[in-house]
C-alpha positions as CSV (number, residue, x, y, z in Angstrom):
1,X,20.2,10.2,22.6
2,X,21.5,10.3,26.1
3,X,18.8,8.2,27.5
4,X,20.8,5.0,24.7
5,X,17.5,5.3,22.7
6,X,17.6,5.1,19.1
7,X,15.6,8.0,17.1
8,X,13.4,7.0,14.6
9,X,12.7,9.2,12.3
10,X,8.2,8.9,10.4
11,X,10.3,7.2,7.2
12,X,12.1,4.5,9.1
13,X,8.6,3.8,11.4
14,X,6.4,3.6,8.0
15,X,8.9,0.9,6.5
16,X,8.9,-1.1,9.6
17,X,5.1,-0.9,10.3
18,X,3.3,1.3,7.7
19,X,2.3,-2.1,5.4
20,X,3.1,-5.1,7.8
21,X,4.1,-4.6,11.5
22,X,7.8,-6.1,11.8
23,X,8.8,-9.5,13.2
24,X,12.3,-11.8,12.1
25,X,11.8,-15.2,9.7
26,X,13.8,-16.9,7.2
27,X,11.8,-17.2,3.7
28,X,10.4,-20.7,2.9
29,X,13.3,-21.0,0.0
30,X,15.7,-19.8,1.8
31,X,15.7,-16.2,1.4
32,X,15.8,-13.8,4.2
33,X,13.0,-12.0,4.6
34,X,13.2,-8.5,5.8
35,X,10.3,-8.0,8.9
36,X,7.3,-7.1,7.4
37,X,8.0,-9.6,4.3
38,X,8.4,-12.5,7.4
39,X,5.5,-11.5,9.0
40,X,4.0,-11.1,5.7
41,X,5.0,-14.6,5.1
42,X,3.5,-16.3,8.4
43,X,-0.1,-14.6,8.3
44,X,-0.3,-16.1,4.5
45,X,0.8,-19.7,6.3
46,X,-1.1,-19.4,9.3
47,X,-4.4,-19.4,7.0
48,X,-7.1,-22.1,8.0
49,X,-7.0,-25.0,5.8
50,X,-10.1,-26.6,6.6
51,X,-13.1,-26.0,8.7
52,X,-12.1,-27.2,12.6
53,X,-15.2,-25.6,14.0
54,X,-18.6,-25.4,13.7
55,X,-20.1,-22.8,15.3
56,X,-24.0,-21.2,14.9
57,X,-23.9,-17.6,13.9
58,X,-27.2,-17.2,16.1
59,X,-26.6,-19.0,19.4
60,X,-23.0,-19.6,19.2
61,X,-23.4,-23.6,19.8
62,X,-20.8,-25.8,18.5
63,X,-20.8,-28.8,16.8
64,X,-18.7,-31.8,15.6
65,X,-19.8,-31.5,11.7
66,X,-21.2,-29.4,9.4
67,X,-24.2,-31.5,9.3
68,X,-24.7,-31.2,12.7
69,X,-25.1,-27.2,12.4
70,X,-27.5,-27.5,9.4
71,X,-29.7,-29.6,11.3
72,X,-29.8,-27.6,14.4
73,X,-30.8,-24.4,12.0
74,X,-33.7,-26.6,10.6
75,X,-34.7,-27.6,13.8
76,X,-33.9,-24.3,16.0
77,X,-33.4,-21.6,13.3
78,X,-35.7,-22.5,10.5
79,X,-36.3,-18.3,10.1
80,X,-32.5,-18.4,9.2
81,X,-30.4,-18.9,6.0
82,X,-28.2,-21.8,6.9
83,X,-24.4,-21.0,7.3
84,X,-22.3,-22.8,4.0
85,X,-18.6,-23.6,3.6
86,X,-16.5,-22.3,0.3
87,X,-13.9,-23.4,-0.5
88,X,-11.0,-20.7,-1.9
89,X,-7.2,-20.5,-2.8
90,X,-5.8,-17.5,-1.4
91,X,-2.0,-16.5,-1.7
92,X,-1.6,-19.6,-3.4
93,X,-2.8,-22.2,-0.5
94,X,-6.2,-23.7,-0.6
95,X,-9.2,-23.3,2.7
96,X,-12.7,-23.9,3.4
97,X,-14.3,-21.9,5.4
98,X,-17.3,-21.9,7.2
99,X,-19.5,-18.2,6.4
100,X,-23.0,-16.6,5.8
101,X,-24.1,-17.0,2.2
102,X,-24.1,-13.1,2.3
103,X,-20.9,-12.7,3.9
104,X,-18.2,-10.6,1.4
105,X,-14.8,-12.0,0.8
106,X,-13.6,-8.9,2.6
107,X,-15.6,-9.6,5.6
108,X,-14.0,-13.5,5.2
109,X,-10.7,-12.5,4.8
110,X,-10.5,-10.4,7.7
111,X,-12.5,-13.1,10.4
112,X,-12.1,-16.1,9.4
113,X,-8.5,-16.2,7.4
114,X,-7.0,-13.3,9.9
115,X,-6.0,-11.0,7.1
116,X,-6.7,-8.0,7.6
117,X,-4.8,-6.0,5.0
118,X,-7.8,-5.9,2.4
119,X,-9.5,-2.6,4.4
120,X,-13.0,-2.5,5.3
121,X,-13.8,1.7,4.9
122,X,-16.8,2.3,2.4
123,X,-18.5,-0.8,2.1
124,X,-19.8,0.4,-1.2
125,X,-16.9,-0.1,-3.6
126,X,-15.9,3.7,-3.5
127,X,-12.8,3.5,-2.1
128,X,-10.6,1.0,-3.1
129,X,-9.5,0.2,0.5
130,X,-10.8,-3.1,-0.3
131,X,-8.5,-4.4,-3.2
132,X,-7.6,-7.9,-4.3
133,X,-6.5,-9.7,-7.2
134,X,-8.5,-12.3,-8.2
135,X,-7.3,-14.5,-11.5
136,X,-5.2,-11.3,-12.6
137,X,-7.4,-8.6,-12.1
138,X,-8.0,-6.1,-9.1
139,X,-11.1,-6.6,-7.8
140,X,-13.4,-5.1,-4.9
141,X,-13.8,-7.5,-2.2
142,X,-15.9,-5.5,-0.5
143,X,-18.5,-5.6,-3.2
144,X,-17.4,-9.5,-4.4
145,X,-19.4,-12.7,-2.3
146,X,-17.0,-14.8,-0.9
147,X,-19.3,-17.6,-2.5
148,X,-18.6,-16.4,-5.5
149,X,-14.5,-17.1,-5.2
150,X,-14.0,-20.7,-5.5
151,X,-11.9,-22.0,-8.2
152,X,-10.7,-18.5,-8.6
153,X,-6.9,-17.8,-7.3
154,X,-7.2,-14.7,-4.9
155,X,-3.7,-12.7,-3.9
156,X,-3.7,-10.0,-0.9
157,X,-1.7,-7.3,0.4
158,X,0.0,-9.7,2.4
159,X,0.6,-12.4,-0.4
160,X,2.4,-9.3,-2.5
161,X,3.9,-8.2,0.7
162,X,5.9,-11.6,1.5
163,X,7.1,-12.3,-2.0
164,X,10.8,-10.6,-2.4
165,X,10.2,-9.9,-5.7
166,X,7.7,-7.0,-4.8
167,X,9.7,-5.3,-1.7
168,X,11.0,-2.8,-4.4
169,X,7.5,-1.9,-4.7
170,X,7.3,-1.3,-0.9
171,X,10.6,0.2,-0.5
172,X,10.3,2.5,-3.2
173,X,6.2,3.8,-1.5
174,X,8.2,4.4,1.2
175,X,11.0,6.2,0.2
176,X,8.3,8.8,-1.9
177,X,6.5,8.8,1.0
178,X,3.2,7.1,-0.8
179,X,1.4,6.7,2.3
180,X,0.6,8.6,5.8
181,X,-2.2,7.3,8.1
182,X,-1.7,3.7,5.6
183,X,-5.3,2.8,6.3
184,X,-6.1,3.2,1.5
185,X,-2.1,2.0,1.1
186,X,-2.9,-2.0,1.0
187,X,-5.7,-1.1,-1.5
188,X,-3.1,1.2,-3.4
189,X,-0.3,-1.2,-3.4
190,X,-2.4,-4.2,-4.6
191,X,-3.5,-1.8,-7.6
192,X,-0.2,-1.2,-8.2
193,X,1.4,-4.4,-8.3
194,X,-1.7,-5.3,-10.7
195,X,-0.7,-3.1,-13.0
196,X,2.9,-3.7,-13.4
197,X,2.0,-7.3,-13.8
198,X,0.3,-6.2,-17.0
199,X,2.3,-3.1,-17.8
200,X,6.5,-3.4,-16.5
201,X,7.0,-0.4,-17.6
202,X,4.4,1.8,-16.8
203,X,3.5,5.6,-17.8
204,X,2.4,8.5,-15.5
205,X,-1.5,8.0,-17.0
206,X,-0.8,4.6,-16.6
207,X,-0.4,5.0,-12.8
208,X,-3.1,7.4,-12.7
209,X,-5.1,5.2,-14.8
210,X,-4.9,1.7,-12.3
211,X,-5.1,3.7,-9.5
212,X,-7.8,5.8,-10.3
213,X,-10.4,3.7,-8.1
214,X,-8.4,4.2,-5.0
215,X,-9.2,7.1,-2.6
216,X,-7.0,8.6,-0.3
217,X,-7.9,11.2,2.1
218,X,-4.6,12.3,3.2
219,X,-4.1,13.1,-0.5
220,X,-0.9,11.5,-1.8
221,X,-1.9,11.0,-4.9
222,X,0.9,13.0,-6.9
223,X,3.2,10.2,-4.9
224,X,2.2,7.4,-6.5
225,X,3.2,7.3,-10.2
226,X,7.0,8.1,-9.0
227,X,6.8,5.4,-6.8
228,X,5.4,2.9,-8.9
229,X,7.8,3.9,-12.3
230,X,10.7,3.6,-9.6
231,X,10.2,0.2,-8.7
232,X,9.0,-0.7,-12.0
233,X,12.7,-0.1,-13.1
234,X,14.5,-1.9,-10.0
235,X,12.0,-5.4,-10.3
236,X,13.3,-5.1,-14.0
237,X,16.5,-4.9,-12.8
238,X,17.4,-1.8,-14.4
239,X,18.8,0.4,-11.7
């Protein structure tokens, strides 16, 4: 272009920001990580560890403990549930978080732990936007209490996203064009890399089976199952 910019074609844009917007890191074993994998990477180590603040939900008062804030809903709130901490492992590190009992792991992992690749759409478990593993399965976290999560080992989008052995995965949605507005493709991908942990070498109805929970309104669904056998072959290291 005469003006020195660079054209970027929808594929290139998608790869770069479609999943993960881009940023530059070196992997924690040494691996280079392409951009969205190193972003990927830092918003799974940026995750709270412990609870730093104790904030009420109601009046937005802090405190110095926890048993500080119950006291001041006994004595200021008593209409009000009390706010608990939970403690949950999440990409592989450990945090306690401070929530409403009622409070979905969705809603947690997107306001208190700052990842905001499980998508918050239906609110109903409809969709699928919402998807997690959770001790090997793919679950709704929409529909799943974060209460309900400790002792359980939870993996998002972004956990898949910044481990090298899944960029296949990510290249290969990409290259079939698997997504276009993106907002179902975290939900998608986290089905997908769920199955392939159970099932390397997938079929079509296999794909159309794990994925059959996940909505998409832009329709890509035909996409999918080429994507997913493709990268099943290159993880195995067959092409």
């Amino acid at each position: 272009m005469a003006d020195g910019k660079k054209n970027i074609d929808r594929r290139s844009f998608l790869k770069n920001a479609g999943f993960i917007v881009g940023g530059g890191a070196i992997g924690a074993a040494g691996i280079a990580l392409r951009p969205e994998m190193a972003l990927a990477a830092d918003a799974v180590k940026s995750v709270p560890k412990t609870v730093t603040q104790f904030r009420c939900p109601i009046c937005n008062k802090d405190f110095a403990s926890f048993a500080e804030l119950k006291q001041h809903f006994k004595t200021d709130h008593p209409e009000h549930v009390e706010p608990v901490t939970t403690k949950l492992n999440i990409n592989g590190e450990d945090c306690e978080v401070l929530i409403e009992p009622h409070w979905t792991l969705q809603r947690t992992l997107q306001f208190k732990l700052g990842l905001t690749g499980a998508k918050h759409m239906c609110g109903r478990g409809a969709c699928g936007s919402c998807t997690v593993i959770m001790d090997g399965k793919a679950i709704l976290s929409c529909m799943t209490l974060a209460v309900e999560c400790e002792g359980k080992k939870i993996q998002t989008v972004e956990g898949i996203a910044a481990d090298p052995k899944w960029r296949p995965l990510i290249d290969s949605y990409c290259k079939w064009d698997g997504m276009q507005c993106g907002y179902c493709t975290p939900g998608m991908l986290v089905s997908a890399k769920n199955l392939l942990d159970k099932k390397p070498n997938p079929t079509v109805e296999d794909c159309k089976q794990a994925l059959a929970g996940n909505l998409c309104s832009c329709g890509t669904y035909h996409r999918h199952p080429t994507a997913i056998m493709e990268a099943a072959q290159i993880i195995k290291g067959g092409v």
